[in-house]
C-alpha positions as CSV (number, residue, x, y, z in Angstrom):
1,X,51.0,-4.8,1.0
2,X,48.9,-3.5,3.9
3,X,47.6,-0.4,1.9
4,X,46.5,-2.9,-0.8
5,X,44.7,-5.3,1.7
6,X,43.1,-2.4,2.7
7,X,42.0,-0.9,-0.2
8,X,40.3,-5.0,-1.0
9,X,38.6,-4.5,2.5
10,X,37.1,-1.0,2.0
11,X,35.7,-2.7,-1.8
12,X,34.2,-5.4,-0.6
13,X,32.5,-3.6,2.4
14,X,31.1,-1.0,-0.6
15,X,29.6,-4.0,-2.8
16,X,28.2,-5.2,0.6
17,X,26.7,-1.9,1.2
18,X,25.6,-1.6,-2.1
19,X,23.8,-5.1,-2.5
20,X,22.2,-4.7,1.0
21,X,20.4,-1.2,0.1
22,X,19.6,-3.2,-3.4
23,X,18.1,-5.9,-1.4
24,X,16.3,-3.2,1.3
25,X,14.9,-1.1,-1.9
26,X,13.5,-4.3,-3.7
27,X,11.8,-5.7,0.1
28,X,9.8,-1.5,0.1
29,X,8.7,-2.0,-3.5
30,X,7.3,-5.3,-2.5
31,X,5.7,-3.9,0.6
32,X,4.2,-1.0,-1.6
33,X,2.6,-3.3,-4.1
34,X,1.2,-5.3,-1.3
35,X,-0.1,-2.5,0.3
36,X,-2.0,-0.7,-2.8
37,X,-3.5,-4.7,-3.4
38,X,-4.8,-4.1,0.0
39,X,-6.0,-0.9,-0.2
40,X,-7.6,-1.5,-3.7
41,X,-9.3,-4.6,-2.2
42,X,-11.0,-3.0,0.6
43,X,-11.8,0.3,-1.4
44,X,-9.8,2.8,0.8
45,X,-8.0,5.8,-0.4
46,X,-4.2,5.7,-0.8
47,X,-4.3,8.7,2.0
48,X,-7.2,9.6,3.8
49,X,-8.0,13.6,3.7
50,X,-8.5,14.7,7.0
51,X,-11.5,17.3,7.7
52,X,-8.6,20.4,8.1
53,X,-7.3,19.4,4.7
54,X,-11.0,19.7,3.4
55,X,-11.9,23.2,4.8
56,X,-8.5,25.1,3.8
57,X,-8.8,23.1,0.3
58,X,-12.6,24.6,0.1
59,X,-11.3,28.0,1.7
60,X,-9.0,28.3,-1.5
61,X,-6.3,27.9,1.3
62,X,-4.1,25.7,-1.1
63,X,-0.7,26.9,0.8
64,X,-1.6,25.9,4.2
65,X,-3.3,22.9,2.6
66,X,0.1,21.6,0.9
67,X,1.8,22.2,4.0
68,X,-0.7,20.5,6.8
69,X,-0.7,17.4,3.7
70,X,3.3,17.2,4.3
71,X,3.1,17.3,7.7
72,X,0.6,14.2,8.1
73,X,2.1,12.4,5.3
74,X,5.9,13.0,5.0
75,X,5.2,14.8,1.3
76,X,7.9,16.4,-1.1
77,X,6.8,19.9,-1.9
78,X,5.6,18.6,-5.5
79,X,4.2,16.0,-3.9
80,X,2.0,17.8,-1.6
81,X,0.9,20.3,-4.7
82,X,0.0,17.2,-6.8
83,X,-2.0,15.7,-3.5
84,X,-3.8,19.0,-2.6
85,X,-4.3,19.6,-6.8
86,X,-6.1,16.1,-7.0
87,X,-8.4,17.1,-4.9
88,X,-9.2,20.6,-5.9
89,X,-10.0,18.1,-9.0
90,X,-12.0,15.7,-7.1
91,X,-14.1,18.6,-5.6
92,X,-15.1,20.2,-9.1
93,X,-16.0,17.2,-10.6
């Protein structure tokens, strides 16, 4: 009887888990959409690129650029290639 109760008690604090992160997740992709409205309305950049970012991308530096880019903004690895990539892009155009 008690391992059963249990066993009901460790469920239903799972589903609760669960349908809080579902909740959490849903509340960020809200918060993101918001966000790019806000940035698209005032004609900003989704990241800024700082002036360091700038010279080591110019100085072929595209190593120390990935990394400085995933220090400031909390980049994956890919993420930080496709970042500094975008703007070796933006720079020949």
């Amino acid at each position: 009887m008690n391992f059963n109760f249990i066993e009901m008690l460790i469920l239903v604090i799972v589903l609760f888990m669960f349908s809080s992160n579902l909740k959490l997740e849903s509340q960020v992709k809200n918060l993101k959409t918001s966000l790019n409205q806000i940035l698209k309305h005032m004609d900003l950049p989704d990241f800024p690129v700082p002036e360091e970012i700038k010279t080591l991308v110019a100085n072929n530096e595209d190593i120390k650029a990935i990394k400085k880019a995933r220090e400031l903004y909390g980049f994956s690895l890919v993420e930080g290639k496709e970042y500094i990539e975008a703007l070796k892009e933006e720079g020949k155009s």
